[in-house]
MARLO-38192 format. One line per 3 residues: number of its first residue (from 1); their letters; for each residue x, y, z of C-alpha. Coordinates in Angstrom, 1 decimal. Each point is the difference from the previous one (the first is absolute). Last residue first. Example, Ala and Ser with C-alpha at 12.3 -4.5 7.8 and 13.67 -1.06 7.14 Angstrom:
// residues 2
2	sa	13.7:-1.1:7.1 | -1.4:-3.4:0.7;
END
This chain:
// residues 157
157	xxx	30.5:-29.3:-26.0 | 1.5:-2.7:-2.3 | -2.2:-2.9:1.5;
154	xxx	-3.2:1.8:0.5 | 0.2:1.9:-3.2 | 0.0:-3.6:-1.9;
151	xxx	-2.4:-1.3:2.1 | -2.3:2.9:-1.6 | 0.7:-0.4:-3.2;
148	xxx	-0.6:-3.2:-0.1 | -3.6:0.3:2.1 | -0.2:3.0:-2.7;
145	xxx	0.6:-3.1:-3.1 | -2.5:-2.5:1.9 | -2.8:2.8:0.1;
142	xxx	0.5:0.5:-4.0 | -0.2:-3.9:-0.5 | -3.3:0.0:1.9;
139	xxx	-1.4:2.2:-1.6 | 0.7:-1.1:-3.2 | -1.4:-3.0:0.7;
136	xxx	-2.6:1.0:2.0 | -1.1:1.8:-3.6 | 0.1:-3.2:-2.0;
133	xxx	2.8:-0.2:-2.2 | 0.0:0.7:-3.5 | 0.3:4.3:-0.3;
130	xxx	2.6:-0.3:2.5 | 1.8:-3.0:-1.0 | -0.2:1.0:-3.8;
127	xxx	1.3:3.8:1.0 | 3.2:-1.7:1.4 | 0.9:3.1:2.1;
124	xxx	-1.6:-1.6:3.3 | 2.2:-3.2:-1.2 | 3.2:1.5:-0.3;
121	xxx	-0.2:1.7:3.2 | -1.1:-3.0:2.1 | 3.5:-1.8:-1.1;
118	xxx	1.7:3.5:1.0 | -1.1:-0.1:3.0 | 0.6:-3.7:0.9;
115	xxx	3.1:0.4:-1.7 | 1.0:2.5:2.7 | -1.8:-1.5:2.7;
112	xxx	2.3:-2.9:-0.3 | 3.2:1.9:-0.6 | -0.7:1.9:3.5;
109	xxx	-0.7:-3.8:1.7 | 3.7:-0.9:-1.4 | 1.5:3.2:1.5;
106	xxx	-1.8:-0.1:3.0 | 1.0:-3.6:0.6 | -1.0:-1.3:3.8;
103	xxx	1.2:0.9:2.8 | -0.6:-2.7:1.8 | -0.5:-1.4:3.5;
100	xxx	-3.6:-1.2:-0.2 | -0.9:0.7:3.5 | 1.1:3.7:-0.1;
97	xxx	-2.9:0.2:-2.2 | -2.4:0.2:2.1 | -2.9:0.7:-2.3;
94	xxx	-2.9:1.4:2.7 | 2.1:1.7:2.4 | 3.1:0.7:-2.4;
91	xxx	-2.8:1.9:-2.3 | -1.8:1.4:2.2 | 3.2:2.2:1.9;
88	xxx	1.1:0.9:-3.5 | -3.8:1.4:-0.8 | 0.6:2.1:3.0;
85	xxx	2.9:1.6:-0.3 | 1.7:-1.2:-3.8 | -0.3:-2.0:-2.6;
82	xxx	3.0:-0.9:-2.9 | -0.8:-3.3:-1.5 | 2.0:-2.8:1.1;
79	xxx	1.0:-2.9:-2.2 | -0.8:-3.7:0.9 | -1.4:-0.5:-3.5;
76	xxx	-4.3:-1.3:0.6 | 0.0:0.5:3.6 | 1.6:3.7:-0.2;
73	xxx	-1.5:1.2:-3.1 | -3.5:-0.8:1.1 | 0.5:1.2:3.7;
70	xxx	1.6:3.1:-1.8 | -3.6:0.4:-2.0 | -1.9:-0.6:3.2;
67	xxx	1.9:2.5:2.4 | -0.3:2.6:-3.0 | -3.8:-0.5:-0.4;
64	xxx	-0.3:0.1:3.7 | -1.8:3.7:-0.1 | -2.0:-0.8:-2.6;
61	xxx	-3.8:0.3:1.8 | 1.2:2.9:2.0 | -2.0:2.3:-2.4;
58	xxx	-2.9:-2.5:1.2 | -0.3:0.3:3.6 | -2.3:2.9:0.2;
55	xxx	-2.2:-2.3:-2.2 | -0.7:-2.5:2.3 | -0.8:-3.3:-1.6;
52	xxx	-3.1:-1.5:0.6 | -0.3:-3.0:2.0 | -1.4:-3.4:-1.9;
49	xxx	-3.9:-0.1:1.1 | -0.6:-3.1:2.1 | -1.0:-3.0:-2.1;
46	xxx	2.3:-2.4:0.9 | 0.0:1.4:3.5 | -3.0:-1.4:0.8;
43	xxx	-3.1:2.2:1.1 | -1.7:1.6:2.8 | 3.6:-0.3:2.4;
40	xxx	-1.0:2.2:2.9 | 2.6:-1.5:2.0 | 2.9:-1.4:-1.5;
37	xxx	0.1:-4.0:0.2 | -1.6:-0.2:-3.3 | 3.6:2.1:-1.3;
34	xxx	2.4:-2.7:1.8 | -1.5:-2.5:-1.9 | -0.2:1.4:-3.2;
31	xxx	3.3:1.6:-0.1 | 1.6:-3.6:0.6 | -1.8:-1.9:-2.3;
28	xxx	0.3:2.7:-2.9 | 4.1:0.8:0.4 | 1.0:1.8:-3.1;
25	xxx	-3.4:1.7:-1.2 | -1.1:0.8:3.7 | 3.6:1.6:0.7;
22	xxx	-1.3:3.3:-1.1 | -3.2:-0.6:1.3 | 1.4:-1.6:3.9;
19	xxx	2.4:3.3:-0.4 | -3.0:2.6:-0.3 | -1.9:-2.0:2.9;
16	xxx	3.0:-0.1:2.6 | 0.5:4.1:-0.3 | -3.4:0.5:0.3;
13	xxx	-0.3:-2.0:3.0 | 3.6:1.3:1.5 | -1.6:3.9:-1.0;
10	xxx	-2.8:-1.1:2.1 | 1.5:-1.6:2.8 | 2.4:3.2:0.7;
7	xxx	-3.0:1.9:-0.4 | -1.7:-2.1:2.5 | 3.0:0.6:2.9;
4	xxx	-1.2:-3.1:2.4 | 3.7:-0.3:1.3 | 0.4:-3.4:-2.0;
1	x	0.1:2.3:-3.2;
END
């Protein structure tokens, strides 16, 4: 950048404005400022179009779901869900759970999810729930039951 290379100040520009909008929301003051000291600035940031997503990025758009669920599982029981390559590298990195020290209770955080299922079960077949409850009820009930499910695989896999 400091060698005069323009592309290289370009893409560092562009690069600098996307994260000053996506960190605009979070940190106002701070964006603000350093944004009216860009050059070519014709408006504030505060009303800057929010970047579009790019959608050759979007079938990777779950790709940490597993990390996030065994981060979950881990902070809230102490038990390890079974990750591996990549995803087991992100998850030490970010959780670092050998500074806890524990083990935790598999068996006890297995019987959990267990009754949590089966709790969610009864009342999804309990037509008066269903047919009573507002719809995001429902829904939400029916997501809660798969994130279950799901922990559940990730602990006994």
């Amino acid at each position: 950048m400091y060698g005069g290379d323009e592309d290289a100040r370009a893409t560092a520009l562009a690069a600098l404005e996307r994260l000053l909008k996506l960190l605009h929301p979070v940190m106002p003051h701070v964006t603000e400022e350093i944004w009216s000291n860009l050059p070519n600035r014709p408006t504030r940031l505060i009303v800057a179009p929010w970047p579009a997503p790019d959608p050759s990025y979007a079938e990777d758009a779950g790709a940490l779901d597993r990390v996030q669920e065994a981060a979950a599982i881990f902070r809230r029981s102490g038990v390890h869900a079974q990750l591996e390559g990549d995803e087991l590298r992100i998850f030490e990195v970010v959780v670092k759970p050998e500074r806890l020290k524990t083990d935790g209770d598999s068996a006890a955080e297995i019987e959990r999810l267990r009754k949590e299922i089966e709790r969610a079960e009864r009342m999804l077949a309990n037509e008066d729930f269903t047919s009573k409850a507002a719809p995001e009820v429902v829904e939400a009930e029916r997501e809660k039951l798969e994130r279950y499910r799901r922990e559940l695989d990730a602990i006994r896999d």
